[in-house]
MIMAR-758835 format. One record per residue: z, x, y of N, C-alpha, C in turn; residue number from 0. Coordinates in steps of 0.05 Angstrom, whole numbers. Layout:
// MIMAR-758835
     n.c3     n.c1     n.c2    ca.c3    ca.c1    ca.c2     c.c3     c.c1     c.c2    nr
        Z        X        Y        Z        X        Y        Z        X        Y   NUM
...
// end
This chain:
// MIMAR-758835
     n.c3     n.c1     n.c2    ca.c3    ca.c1    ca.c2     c.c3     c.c1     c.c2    nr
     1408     1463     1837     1404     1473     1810     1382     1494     1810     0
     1386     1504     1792     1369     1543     1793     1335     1527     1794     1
     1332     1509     1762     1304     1505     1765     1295     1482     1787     2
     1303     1479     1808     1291     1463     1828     1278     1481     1847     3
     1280     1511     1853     1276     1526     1883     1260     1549     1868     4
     1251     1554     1847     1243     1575     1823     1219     1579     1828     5
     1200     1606     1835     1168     1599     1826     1149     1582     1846     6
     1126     1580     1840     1107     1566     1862     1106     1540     1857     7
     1124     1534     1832     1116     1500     1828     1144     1489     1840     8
     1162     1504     1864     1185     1495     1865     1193     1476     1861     9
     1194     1445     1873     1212     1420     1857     1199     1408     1835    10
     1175     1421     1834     1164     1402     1796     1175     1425     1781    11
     1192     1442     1779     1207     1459     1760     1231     1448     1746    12
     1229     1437     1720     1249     1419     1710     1248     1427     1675    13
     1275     1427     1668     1289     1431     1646     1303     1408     1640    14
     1290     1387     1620     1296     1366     1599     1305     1375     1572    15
     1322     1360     1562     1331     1367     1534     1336     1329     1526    16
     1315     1324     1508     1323     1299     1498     1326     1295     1469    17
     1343     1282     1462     1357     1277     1432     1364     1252     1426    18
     1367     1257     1397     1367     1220     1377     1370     1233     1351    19
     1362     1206     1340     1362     1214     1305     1330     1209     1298    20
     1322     1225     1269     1305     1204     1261     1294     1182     1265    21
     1266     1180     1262     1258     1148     1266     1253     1142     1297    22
     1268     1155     1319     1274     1139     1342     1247     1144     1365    23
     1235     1157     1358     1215     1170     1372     1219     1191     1399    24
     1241     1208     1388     1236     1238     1410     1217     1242     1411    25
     1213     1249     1391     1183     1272     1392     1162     1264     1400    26
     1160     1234     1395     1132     1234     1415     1137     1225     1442    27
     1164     1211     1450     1174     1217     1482     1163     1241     1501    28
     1169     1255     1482     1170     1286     1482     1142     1302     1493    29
     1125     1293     1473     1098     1299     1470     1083     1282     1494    30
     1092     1254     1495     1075     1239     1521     1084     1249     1553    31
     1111     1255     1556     1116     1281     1575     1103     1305     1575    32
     1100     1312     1555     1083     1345     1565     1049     1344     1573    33
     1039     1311     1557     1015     1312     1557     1011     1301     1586    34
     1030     1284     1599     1033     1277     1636     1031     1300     1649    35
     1048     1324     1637     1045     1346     1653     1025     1359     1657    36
     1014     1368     1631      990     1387     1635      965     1363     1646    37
      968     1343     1650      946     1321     1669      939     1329     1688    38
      976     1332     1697      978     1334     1730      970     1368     1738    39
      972     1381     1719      967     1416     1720      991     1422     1723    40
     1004     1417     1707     1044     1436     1705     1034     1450     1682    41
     1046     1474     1683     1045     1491     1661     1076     1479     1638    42
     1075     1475     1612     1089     1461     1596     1099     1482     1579    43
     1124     1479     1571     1128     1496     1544     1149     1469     1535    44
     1144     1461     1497     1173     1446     1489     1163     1451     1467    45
     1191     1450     1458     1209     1457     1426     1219     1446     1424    46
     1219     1433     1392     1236     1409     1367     1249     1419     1357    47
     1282     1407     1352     1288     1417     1331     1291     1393     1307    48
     1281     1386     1282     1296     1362     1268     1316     1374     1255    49
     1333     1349     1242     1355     1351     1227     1345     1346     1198    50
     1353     1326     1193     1351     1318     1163     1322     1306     1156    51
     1307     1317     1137     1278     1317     1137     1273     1274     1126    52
     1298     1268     1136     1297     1239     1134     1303     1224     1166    53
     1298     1194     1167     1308     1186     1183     1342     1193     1187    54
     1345     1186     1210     1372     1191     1216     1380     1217     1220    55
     1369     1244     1212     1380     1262     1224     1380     1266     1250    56
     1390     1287     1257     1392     1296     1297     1366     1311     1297    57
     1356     1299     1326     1332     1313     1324     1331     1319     1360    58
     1329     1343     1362     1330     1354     1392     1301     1362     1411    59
     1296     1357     1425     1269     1364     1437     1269     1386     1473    60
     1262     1397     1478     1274     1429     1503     1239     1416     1508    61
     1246     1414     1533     1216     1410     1553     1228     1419     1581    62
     1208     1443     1581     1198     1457     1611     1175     1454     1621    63
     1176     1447     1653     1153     1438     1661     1153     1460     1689    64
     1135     1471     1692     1139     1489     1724     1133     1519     1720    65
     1126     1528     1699     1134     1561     1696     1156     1572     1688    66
     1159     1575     1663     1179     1581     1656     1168     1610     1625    67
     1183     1624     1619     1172     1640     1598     1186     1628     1563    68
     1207     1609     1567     1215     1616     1537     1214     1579     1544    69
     1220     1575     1516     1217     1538     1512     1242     1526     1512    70
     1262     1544     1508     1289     1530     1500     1302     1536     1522    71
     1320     1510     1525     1336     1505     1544     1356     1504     1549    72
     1374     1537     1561     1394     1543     1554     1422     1527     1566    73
     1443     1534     1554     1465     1524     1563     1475     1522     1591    74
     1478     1499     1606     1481     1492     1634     1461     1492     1646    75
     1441     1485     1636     1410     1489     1650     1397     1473     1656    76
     1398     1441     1641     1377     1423     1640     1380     1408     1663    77
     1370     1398     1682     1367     1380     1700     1373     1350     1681    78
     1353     1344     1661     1366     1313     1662     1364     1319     1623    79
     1381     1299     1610     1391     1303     1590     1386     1263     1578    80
     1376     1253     1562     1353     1233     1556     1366     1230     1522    81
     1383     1210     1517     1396     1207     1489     1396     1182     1485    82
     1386     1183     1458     1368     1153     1452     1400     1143     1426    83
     1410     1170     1426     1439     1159     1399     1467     1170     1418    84
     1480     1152     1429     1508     1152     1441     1516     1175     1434    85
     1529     1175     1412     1539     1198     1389     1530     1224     1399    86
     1510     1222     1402     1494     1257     1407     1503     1267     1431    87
     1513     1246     1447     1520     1265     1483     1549     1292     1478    88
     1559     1279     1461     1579     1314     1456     1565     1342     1445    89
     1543     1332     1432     1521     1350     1414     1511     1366     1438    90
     1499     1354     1456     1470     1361     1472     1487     1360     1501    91
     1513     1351     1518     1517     1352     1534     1527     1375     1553    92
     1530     1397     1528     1535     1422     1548     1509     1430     1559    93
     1477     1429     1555     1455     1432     1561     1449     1426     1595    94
     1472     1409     1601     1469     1397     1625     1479     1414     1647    95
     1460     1422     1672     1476     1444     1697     1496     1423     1707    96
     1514     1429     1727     1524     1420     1742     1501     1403     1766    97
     1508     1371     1761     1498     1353     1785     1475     1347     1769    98
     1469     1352     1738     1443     1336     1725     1450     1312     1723    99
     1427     1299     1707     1430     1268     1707     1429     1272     1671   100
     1449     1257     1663     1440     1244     1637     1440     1213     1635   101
     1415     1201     1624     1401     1173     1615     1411     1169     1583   102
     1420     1143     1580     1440     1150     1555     1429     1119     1543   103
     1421     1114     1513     1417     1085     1509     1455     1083     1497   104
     1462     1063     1514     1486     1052     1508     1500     1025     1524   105
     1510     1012     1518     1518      990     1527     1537      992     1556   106
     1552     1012     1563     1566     1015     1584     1562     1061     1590   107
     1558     1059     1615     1571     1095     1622     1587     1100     1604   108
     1581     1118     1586     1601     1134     1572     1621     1153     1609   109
     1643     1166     1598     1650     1181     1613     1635     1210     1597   110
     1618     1222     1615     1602     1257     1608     1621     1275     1622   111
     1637     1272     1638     1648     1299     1652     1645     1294     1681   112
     1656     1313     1694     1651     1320     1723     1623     1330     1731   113
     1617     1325     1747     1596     1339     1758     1563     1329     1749   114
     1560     1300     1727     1547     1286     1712     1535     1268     1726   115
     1514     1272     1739     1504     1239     1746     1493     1219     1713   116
     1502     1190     1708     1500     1184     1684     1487     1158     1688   117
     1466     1145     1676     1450     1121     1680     1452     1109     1644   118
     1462     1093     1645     1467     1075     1624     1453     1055     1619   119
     1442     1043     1596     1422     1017     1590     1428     1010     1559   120
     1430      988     1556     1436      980     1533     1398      977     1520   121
     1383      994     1521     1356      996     1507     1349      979     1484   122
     1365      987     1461     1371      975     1436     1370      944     1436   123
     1388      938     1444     1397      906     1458     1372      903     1473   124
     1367      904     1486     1338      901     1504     1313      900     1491   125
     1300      919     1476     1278      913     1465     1283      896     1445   126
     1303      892     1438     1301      869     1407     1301      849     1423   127
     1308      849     1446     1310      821     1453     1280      813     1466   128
     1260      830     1466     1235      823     1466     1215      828     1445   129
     1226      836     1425     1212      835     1399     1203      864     1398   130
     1207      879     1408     1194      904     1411     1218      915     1397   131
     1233      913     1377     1253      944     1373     1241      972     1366   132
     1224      972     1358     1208     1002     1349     1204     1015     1376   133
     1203     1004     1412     1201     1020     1424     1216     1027     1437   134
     1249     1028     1431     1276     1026     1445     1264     1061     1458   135
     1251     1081     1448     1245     1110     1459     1232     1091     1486   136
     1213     1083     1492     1192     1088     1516     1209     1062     1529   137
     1225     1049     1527     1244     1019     1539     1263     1044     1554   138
     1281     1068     1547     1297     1087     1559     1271     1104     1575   139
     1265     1117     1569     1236     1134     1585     1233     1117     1613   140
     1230     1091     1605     1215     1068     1633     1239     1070     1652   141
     1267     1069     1633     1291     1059     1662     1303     1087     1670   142
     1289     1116     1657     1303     1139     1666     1277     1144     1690   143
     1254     1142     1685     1233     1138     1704     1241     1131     1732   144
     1252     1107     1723     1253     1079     1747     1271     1095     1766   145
     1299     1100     1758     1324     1104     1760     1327     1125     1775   146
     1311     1152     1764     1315     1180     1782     1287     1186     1798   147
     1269     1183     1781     1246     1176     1802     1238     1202     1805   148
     1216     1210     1826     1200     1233     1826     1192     1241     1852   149
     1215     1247     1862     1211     1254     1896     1208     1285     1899   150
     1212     1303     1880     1212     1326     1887     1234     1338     1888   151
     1264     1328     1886     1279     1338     1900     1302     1340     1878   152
     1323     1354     1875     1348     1363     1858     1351     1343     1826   153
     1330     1347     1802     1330     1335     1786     1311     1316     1772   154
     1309     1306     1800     1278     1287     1794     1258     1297     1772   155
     1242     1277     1768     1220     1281     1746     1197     1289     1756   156
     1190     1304     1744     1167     1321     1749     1136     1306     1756   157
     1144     1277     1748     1119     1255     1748     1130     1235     1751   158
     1102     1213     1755     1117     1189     1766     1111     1172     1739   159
     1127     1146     1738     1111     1122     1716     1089     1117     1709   160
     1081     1112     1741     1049     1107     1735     1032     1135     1723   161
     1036     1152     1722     1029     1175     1713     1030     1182     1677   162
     1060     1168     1680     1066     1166     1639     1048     1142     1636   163
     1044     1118     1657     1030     1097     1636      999     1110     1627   164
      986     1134     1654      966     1131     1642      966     1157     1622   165
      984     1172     1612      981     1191     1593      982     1176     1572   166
     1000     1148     1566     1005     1127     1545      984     1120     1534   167
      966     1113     1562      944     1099     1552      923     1113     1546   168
      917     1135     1553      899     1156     1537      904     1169     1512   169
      936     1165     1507      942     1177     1484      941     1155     1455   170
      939     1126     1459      944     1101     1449      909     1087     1456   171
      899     1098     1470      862     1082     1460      874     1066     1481   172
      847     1050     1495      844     1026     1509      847     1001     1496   173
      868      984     1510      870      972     1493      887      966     1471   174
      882      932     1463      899      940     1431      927      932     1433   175
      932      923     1411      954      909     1415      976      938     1406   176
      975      957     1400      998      977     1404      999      985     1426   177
      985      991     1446      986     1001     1464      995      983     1490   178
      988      951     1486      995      936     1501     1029      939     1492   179
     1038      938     1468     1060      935     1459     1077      960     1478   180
     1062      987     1476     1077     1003     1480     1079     1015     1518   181
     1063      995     1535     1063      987     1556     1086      973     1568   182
     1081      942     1547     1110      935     1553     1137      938     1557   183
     1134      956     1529     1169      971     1529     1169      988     1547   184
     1153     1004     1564     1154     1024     1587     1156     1009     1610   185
     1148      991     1619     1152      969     1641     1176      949     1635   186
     1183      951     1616     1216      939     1606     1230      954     1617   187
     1228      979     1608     1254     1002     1626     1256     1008     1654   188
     1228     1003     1665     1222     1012     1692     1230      984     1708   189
     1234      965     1701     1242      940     1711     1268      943     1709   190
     1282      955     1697     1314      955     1688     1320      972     1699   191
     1309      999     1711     1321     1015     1724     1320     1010     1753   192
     1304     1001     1762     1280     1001     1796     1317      984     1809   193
// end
Protein backbone atom coordinates (compact mmCIF):
# COMPACT_ATOMS: atom_id res chain seq x y z
CA UNK A 1 0.00 0.00 0.00
CA UNK A 2 1.34 3.60 -1.11
CA UNK A 3 1.11 4.89 2.67
CA UNK A 4 3.27 2.10 4.20
CA UNK A 5 6.95 2.90 2.18
CA UNK A 6 6.14 7.02 1.99
CA UNK A 7 8.46 9.67 3.81
CA UNK A 8 10.81 9.19 6.84
CA UNK A 9 8.12 7.82 9.08
CA UNK A 10 7.88 4.81 6.61
CA UNK A 11 5.66 1.97 8.31
CA UNK A 12 4.05 4.39 11.03
CA UNK A 13 2.48 6.13 7.73
CA UNK A 14 -1.23 5.17 7.98
CA UNK A 15 -4.59 6.36 6.57
CA UNK A 16 -7.74 5.48 8.91
CA UNK A 17 -11.21 6.44 8.04
CA UNK A 18 -13.60 5.54 10.94
CA UNK A 19 -17.45 5.87 10.92
CA UNK A 20 -20.85 5.37 12.92
CA UNK A 21 -23.76 7.38 13.77
CA UNK A 22 -24.34 9.79 16.39
CA UNK A 23 -23.92 9.12 19.98
CA UNK A 24 -21.42 6.25 19.27
CA UNK A 25 -18.23 7.90 20.05
CA UNK A 26 -16.09 8.39 16.69
CA UNK A 27 -14.95 11.36 17.49
CA UNK A 28 -13.44 10.83 20.44
CA UNK A 29 -12.04 7.30 19.14
CA UNK A 30 -10.77 9.59 16.88
CA UNK A 31 -9.32 12.20 19.02
CA UNK A 32 -7.70 9.46 21.62
CA UNK A 33 -5.81 8.16 18.36
CA UNK A 34 -4.32 11.33 17.37
CA UNK A 35 -3.56 12.27 20.97
CA UNK A 36 -1.41 8.46 20.99
CA UNK A 37 0.15 9.83 18.06
CA UNK A 38 1.42 13.06 18.71
CA UNK A 39 2.74 11.14 22.34
CA UNK A 40 4.69 8.98 20.34
CA UNK A 41 5.95 12.15 17.96
CA UNK A 42 3.82 11.20 14.66
CA UNK A 43 2.94 14.18 12.99
CA UNK A 44 -1.27 13.94 12.91
CA UNK A 45 -3.71 15.52 10.63
CA UNK A 46 -7.89 14.35 11.15
CA UNK A 47 -11.10 15.58 9.93
CA UNK A 48 -14.94 15.04 10.98
CA UNK A 49 -17.54 14.97 9.13
CA UNK A 50 -21.16 14.84 11.18
CA UNK A 51 -24.47 14.10 9.73
CA UNK A 52 -27.50 15.01 11.42
CA UNK A 53 -26.82 17.64 14.26
CA UNK A 54 -28.67 14.76 16.30
CA UNK A 55 -27.90 11.37 17.44
CA UNK A 56 -27.99 8.93 14.80
CA UNK A 57 -26.68 10.73 11.96
CA UNK A 58 -23.45 9.39 9.89
CA UNK A 59 -20.63 10.75 11.26
CA UNK A 60 -17.09 10.14 9.45
CA UNK A 61 -13.65 10.75 10.95
CA UNK A 62 -10.02 10.78 8.09
CA UNK A 63 -6.92 10.27 10.46
CA UNK A 64 -3.34 10.56 9.08
CA UNK A 65 -0.56 9.72 11.02
CA UNK A 66 3.20 9.85 9.34
CA UNK A 67 3.39 13.10 7.16
CA UNK A 68 1.02 13.67 5.12
CA UNK A 69 -0.16 17.39 3.73
CA UNK A 70 -4.06 17.25 3.45
CA UNK A 71 -6.45 15.44 6.24
CA UNK A 72 -8.81 13.68 4.05
CA UNK A 73 -8.56 10.39 2.98
CA UNK A 74 -8.93 9.79 -0.46
CA UNK A 75 -10.59 7.11 -2.33
CA UNK A 76 -8.64 3.61 -2.27
CA UNK A 77 -6.33 4.91 0.25
CA UNK A 78 -7.08 3.98 3.79
CA UNK A 79 -5.11 1.18 5.24
CA UNK A 80 -7.76 0.18 7.87
CA UNK A 81 -11.46 1.27 7.81
CA UNK A 82 -13.07 1.01 11.80
CA UNK A 83 -17.25 1.02 11.63
CA UNK A 84 -19.00 1.08 14.75
CA UNK A 85 -22.77 0.93 12.37
CA UNK A 86 -22.84 -2.28 9.92
CA UNK A 87 -24.90 -0.16 7.57
CA UNK A 88 -22.12 2.38 6.95
CA UNK A 89 -19.50 -0.24 5.29
CA UNK A 90 -21.22 0.55 1.64
CA UNK A 91 -20.90 4.40 2.70
CA UNK A 92 -17.14 4.42 3.75
CA UNK A 93 -15.94 1.14 2.01
CA UNK A 94 -14.63 2.49 -1.18
CA UNK A 95 -11.99 4.49 1.24
CA UNK A 96 -10.35 1.19 1.54
CA UNK A 97 -6.79 0.44 -0.80
CA UNK A 98 -6.54 -2.83 -1.96
CA UNK A 99 -5.27 -5.54 1.00
CA UNK A 100 -6.65 -2.93 3.95
CA UNK A 101 -8.26 -4.21 6.87
CA UNK A 102 -11.73 -3.23 7.85
CA UNK A 103 -12.86 -3.86 11.81
CA UNK A 104 -16.61 -3.85 11.61
CA UNK A 105 -19.01 -3.98 15.02
CA UNK A 106 -21.27 -6.79 13.73
CA UNK A 107 -22.31 -10.17 14.64
CA UNK A 108 -20.75 -12.27 11.71
CA UNK A 109 -17.98 -10.90 8.51
CA UNK A 110 -20.07 -9.06 6.41
CA UNK A 111 -18.79 -9.99 2.76
CA UNK A 112 -16.57 -6.21 1.84
CA UNK A 113 -15.21 -7.34 -1.49
CA UNK A 114 -12.03 -8.76 -2.81
CA UNK A 115 -8.98 -7.74 -1.79
CA UNK A 116 -10.55 -6.82 2.09
CA UNK A 117 -8.93 -8.17 5.01
CA UNK A 118 -12.26 -8.04 7.46
CA UNK A 119 -12.29 -8.59 11.50
CA UNK A 120 -15.75 -8.90 12.83
CA UNK A 121 -16.99 -8.57 16.67
CA UNK A 122 -20.25 -8.50 17.87
CA UNK A 123 -19.10 -5.16 20.28
CA UNK A 124 -22.72 -4.21 20.94
CA UNK A 125 -23.61 -7.70 22.29
CA UNK A 126 -20.43 -7.60 24.25
CA UNK A 127 -20.34 -4.56 26.21
CA UNK A 128 -24.00 -4.87 27.26
CA UNK A 129 -23.16 -7.96 28.36
CA UNK A 130 -20.80 -6.32 30.83
CA UNK A 131 -22.75 -3.43 31.67
CA UNK A 132 -20.68 -1.10 29.81
CA UNK A 133 -22.94 -0.26 26.58
CA UNK A 134 -21.84 3.41 26.30
CA UNK A 135 -18.36 2.04 25.45
CA UNK A 136 -19.20 -0.34 22.44
CA UNK A 137 -16.50 2.71 20.53
CA UNK A 138 -13.26 1.76 22.75
CA UNK A 139 -14.75 -2.42 23.19
CA UNK A 140 -14.04 -2.22 18.84
CA UNK A 141 -10.78 0.10 19.20
CA UNK A 142 -9.43 -2.82 21.93
CA UNK A 143 -10.21 -5.93 19.34
CA UNK A 144 -9.00 -3.80 16.12
CA UNK A 145 -5.84 -3.13 18.38
CA UNK A 146 -5.52 -6.72 19.44
CA UNK A 147 -6.32 -8.17 16.00
CA UNK A 148 -3.92 -6.13 13.54
CA UNK A 149 -1.50 -5.04 15.97
CA UNK A 150 1.53 -2.73 15.43
CA UNK A 151 4.45 -4.34 13.87
CA UNK A 152 5.26 -1.86 11.37
CA UNK A 153 4.38 -3.57 8.52
CA UNK A 154 1.43 -3.39 5.49
CA UNK A 155 -1.48 -1.75 7.57
CA UNK A 156 -0.73 -2.16 11.01
CA UNK A 157 -1.38 0.54 13.59
CA UNK A 158 0.66 3.11 14.03
CA UNK A 159 0.71 2.30 18.02
CA UNK A 160 0.36 -0.28 20.29
CA UNK A 161 -2.64 -0.78 23.18
CA UNK A 162 -0.66 -0.19 25.73
CA UNK A 163 0.11 3.11 24.21
CA UNK A 164 -3.93 3.99 23.73
CA UNK A 165 -4.33 2.83 27.38
CA UNK A 166 -2.02 5.40 28.43
CA UNK A 167 -3.32 8.29 26.13
CA UNK A 168 -6.91 7.02 27.81
CA UNK A 169 -5.66 7.53 30.93
CA UNK A 170 -4.22 10.95 30.59
CA UNK A 171 -7.03 11.99 28.69
CA UNK A 172 -9.77 10.56 31.52
CA UNK A 173 -7.69 11.75 34.98
CA UNK A 174 -6.19 9.06 37.24
CA UNK A 175 -8.38 7.15 38.35
CA UNK A 176 -12.14 7.18 38.81
CA UNK A 177 -14.61 5.20 38.06
CA UNK A 178 -14.97 6.53 34.21
CA UNK A 179 -11.88 5.86 33.44
CA UNK A 180 -11.67 2.52 35.14
CA UNK A 181 -14.93 2.00 33.13
CA UNK A 182 -13.37 3.11 30.05
CA UNK A 183 -10.23 0.78 30.58
CA UNK A 184 -12.37 -1.98 30.78
CA UNK A 185 -14.13 -1.72 27.62
CA UNK A 186 -10.53 -1.31 25.89
CA UNK A 187 -9.25 -4.55 27.55
CA UNK A 188 -12.73 -6.14 26.55
CA UNK A 189 -11.76 -5.70 22.87
CA UNK A 190 -8.17 -6.49 23.24
CA UNK A 191 -9.06 -9.80 24.92
CA UNK A 192 -11.49 -10.54 22.03
CA UNK A 193 -9.18 -9.85 19.46
CA UNK A 194 -5.50 -11.30 20.89
Amino acid sequence: MESDSRGKWGGLRRQIVLSGVGGQGILFITRLLAETAIAGGLPVLASETHGMAQRGGVVVSHLKTGGFHSPLVRTGRADLLIVLKEENIVLHRPFLADGGFLVVNAPAPPDAGPGVRVHAIDADALALSRGIPQAVNLVLLGFALARIGCDGTAGGFFCTAGEVREALSRRQGAGGARLSGSLAALDLGIAHGS
